[in-house]
C-alpha positions as CSV (number, residue, x, y, z in Angstrom):
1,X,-105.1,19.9,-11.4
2,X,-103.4,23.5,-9.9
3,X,-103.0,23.1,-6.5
4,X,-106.4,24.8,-4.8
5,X,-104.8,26.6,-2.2
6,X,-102.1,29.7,-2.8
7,X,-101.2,30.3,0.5
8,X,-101.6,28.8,4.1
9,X,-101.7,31.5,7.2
10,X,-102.1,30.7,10.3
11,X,-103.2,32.7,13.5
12,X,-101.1,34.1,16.7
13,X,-102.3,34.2,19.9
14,X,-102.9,38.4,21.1
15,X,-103.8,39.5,23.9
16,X,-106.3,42.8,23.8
17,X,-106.2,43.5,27.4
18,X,-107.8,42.2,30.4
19,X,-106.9,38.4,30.0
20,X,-109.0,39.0,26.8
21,X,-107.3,36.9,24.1
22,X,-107.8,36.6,20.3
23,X,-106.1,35.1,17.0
24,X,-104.7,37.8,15.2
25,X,-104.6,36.5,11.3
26,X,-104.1,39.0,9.1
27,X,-102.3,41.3,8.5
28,X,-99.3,38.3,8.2
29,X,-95.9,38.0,6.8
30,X,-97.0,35.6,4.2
31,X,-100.1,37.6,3.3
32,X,-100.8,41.6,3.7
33,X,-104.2,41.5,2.1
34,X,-106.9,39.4,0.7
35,X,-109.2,41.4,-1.2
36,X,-109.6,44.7,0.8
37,X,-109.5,42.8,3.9
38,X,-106.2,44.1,5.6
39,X,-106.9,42.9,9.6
40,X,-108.8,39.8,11.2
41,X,-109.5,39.0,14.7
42,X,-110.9,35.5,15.6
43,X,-111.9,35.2,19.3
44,X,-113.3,32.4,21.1
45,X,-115.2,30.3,21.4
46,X,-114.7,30.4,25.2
47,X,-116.8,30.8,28.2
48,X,-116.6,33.8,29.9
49,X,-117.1,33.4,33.7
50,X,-119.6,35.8,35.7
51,X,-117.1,39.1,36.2
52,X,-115.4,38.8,33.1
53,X,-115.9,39.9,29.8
54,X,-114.7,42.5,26.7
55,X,-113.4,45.9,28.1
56,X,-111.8,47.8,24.9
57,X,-111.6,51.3,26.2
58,X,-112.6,54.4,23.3
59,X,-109.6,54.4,20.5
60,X,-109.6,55.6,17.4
61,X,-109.8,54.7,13.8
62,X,-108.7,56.6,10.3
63,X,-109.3,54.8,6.6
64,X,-110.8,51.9,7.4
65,X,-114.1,50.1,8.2
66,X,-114.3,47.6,11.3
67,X,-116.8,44.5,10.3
68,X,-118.1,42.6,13.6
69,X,-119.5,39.5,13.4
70,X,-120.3,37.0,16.1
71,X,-121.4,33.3,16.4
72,X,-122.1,33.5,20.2
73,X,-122.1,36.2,22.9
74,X,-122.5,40.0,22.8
75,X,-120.3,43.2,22.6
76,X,-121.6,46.5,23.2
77,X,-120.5,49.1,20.6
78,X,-120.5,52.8,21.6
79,X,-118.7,55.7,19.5
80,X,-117.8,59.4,18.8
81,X,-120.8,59.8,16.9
82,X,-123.5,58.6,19.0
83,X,-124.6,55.6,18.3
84,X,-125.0,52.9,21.5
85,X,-125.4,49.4,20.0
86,X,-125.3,45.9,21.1
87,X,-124.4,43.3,18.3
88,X,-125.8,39.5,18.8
89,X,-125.0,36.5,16.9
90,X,-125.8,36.7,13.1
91,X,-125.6,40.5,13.0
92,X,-123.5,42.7,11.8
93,X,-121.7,46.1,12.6
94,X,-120.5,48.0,10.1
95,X,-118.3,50.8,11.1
96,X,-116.7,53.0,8.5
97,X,-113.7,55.1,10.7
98,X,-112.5,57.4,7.1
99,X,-111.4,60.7,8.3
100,X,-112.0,59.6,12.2
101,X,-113.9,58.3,14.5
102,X,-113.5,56.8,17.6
103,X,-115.3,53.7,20.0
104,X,-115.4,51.3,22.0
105,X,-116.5,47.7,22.4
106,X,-117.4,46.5,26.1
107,X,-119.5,43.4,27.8
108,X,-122.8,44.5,29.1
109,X,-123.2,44.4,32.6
110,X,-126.0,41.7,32.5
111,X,-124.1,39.4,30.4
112,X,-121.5,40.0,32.4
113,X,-123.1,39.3,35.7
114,X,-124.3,35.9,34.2
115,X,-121.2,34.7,32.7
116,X,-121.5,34.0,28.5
117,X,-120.1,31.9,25.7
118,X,-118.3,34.3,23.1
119,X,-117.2,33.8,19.8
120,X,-116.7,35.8,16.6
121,X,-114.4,37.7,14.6
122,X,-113.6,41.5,13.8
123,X,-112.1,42.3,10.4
124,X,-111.3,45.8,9.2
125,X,-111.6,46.4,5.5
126,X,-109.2,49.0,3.8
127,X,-111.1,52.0,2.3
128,X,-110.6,52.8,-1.4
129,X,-108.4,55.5,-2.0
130,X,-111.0,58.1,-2.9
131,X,-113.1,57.0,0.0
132,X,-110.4,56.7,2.5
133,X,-111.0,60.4,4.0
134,X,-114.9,59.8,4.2
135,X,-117.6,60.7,6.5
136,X,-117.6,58.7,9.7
137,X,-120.6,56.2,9.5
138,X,-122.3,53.5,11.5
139,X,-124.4,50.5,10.4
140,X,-126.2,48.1,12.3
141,X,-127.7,45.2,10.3
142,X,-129.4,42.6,11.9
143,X,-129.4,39.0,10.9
144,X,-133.0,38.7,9.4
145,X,-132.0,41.7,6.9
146,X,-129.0,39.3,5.5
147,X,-129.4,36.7,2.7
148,X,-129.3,33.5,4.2
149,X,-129.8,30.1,2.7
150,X,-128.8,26.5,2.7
151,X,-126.5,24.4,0.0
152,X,-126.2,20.6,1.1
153,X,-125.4,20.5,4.9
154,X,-124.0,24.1,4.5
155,X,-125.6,27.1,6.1
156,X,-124.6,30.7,4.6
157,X,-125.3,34.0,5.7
158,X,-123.8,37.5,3.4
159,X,-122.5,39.0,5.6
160,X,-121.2,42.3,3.5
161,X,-121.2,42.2,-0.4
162,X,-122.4,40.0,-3.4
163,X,-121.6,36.4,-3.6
164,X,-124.2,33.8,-5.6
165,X,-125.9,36.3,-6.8
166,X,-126.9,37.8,-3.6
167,X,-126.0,41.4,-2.1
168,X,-126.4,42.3,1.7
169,X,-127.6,45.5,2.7
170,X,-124.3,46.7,4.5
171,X,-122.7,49.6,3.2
172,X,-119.5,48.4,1.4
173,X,-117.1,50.8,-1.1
174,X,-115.5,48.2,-3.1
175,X,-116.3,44.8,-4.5
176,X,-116.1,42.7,-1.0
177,X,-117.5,39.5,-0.2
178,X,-118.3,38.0,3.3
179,X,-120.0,35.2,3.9
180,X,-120.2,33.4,7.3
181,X,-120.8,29.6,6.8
182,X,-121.9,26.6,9.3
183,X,-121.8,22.8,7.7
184,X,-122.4,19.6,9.3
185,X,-120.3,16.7,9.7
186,X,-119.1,15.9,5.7
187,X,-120.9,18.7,4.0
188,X,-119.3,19.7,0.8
189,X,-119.5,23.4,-0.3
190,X,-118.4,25.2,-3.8
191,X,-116.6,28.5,-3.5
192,X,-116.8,30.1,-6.9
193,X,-114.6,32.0,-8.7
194,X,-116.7,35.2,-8.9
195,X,-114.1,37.4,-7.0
196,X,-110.2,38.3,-7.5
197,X,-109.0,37.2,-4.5
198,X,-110.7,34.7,-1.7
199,X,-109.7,33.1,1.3
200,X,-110.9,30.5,3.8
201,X,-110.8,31.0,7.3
202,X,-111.4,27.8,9.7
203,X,-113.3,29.6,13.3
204,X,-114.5,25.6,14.4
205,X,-113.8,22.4,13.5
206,X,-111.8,21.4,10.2
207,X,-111.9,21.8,6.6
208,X,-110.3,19.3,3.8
209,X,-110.0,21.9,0.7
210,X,-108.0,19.2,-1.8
211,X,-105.3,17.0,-0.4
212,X,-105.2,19.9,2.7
213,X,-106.5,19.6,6.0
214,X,-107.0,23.2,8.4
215,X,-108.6,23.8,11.4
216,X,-109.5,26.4,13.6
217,X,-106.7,29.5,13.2
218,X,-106.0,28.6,9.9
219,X,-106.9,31.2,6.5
220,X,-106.4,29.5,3.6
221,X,-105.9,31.9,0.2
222,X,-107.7,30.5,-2.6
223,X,-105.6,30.1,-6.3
224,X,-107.8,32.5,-8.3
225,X,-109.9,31.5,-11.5
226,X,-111.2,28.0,-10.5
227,X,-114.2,26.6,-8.2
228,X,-113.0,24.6,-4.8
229,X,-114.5,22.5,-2.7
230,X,-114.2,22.3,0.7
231,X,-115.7,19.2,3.1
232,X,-116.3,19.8,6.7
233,X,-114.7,17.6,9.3
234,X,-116.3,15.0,11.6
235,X,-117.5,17.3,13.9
236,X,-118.5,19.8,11.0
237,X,-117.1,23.5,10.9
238,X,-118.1,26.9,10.9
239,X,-115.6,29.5,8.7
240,X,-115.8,32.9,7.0
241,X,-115.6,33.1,2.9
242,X,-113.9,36.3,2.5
243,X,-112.1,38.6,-0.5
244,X,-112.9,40.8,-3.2
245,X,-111.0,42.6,-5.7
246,X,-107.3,43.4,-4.7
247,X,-106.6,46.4,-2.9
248,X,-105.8,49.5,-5.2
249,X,-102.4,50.1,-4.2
250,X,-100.0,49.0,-0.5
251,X,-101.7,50.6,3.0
252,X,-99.8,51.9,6.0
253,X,-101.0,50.2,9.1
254,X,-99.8,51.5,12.6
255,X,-102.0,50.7,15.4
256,X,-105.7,51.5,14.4
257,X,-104.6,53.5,11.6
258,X,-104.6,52.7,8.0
259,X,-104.0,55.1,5.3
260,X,-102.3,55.1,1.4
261,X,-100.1,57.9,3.0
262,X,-97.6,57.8,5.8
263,X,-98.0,61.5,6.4
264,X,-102.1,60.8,7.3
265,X,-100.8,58.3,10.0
266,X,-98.5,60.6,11.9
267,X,-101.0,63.5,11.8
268,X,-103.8,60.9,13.4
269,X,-101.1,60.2,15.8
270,X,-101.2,63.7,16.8
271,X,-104.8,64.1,16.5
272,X,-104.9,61.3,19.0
273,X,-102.0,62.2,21.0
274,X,-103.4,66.2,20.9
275,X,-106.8,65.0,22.0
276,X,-108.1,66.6,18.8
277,X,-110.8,63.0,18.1
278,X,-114.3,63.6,19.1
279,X,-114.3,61.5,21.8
280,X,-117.1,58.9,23.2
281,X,-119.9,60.9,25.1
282,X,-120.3,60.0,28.8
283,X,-116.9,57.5,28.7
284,X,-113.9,59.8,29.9
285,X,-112.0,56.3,29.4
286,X,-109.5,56.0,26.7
287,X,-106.6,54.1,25.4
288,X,-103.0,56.3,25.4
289,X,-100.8,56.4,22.4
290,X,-98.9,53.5,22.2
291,X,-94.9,54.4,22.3
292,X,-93.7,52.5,20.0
């Protein structure tokens, strides 16, 4: 039988700021892309003593959409358009940037005060061409809006997409798929073939997918065109399902920028640069340029 698993990536450490460290996944040198999924973020899980917490001053985003999803904790999203939201576990924020838009994610002062487990994982998802200059849009969906069910010991939730013939509510521009997935100790799951391109990625405990082991950091690109199973660990696991059809065509990414056309980034870099953004009411905060 093909080997089940195309390609292995594995996460490196980042550091956002503030002591405030994450696994930066994608994109890697093995893999630009899965599906339209062109950047994830795992961080946690960690405790976060009283005083501490997220501080990711306002910056800005072109041709992309930000997906937020967390297992623990809270983040406080607040942007150029208005909207003041706090995402909890099982939710999701859906943030399409297209022609501009700029936010920021912070720690609220309570949970902060209090000290807080966090864990989750940030992916941005590369607009379609024709979309990629879009209206700036925000989505909050809460957890008891997504499908969620049970397969074995496996818990699933859709997070964005269709996937066994379910579709979640969250805006999406291409076909996507995003499931976040919790199994106890030996569950088995099937991953069907439904979609181009699919990866695993391990956020606790370990997967066996084959004659492979991966734990926590570790993405694992599915071979397309055949069902795999994956078994959870001992300790069981929690990972995303993610993919969709491939990308239409390479993306520039510099910074928070993504776009088809090198010529778009460097006029967001002066946009930025210019202070020409809409900007975060009430938050005179913001994150410079970088140099390089």
């Amino acid at each position: 039988m093909a080997d089940p698993i195309e390609i292995l990536v594995q996460g490196r450490a980042h550091d956002l700021g503030g002591g405030f460290a994450v696994r930066r996944v994608l994109p890697s040198v093995k893999r630009r892309t899965v599906g339209p999924f062109i950047f994830l973020d795992h961080f946690g899980p960690m405790d976060v003593p009283p005083g501490g917490g997220m501080e990711v001053r306002p910056h800005p985003h072109i041709g992309l959409a930000t997906v937020t999803y967390l297992f623990d904790g809270g983040i406080y999203h607040r942007d150029s358009l208005g909207y003041s939201q706090a995402i909890r576990p099982g939710d999701v924020n859906w943030m399409t940037a297209g022609s501009g838009i700029v936010h920021s994610e912070r720690t609220e002062p309570e949970m902060r005060a209090t000290g807080f487990r966090m864990h989750g994982v940030q992916t941005w998802v590369a607009l379609p061409r024709t979309h990629e200059e879009t209206a700036p849009a925000f989505e909050h969906v809460e957890k008891a809006r997504l499908p969620a069910w049970t397969e074995g010991g496996a818990s699933l939730r859709l997070i964005v997409g269709t996937y066994a013939g379910r579709t979640a509510p969250t805006t999406h521009f291409s076909p996507i798929f995003y499931v976040g997935v919790e199994m106890t100790a030996g569950a088995a799951l099937a991953i069907t073939p439904e979609h181009e391109e699919r990866a695993i990625y391990v956020a606790e405990g370990m997967i066996v997918v084959g004659e492979s082991q991966f734990g926590v950091g570790d993405l694992a690109v599915l071979a397309p065109g055949q069902t795999v199973e994956m078994l959870a660990g001992p300790d069981g696991a929690k990972a995303m399902l993610l993919g969709g059809a491939t990308i239409d065509g390479p993306r520039h990414i510099w910074w928070n920028f993504v776009s088809s056309s090198k010529e778009r980034i460097e006029k967001a870099k002066e946009d930025w640069r210019e202070k020409r953004f809409a900007m975060v009411a009430g938050d005179p905060e913001f994150i410079p340029l970088p140099d390089r």
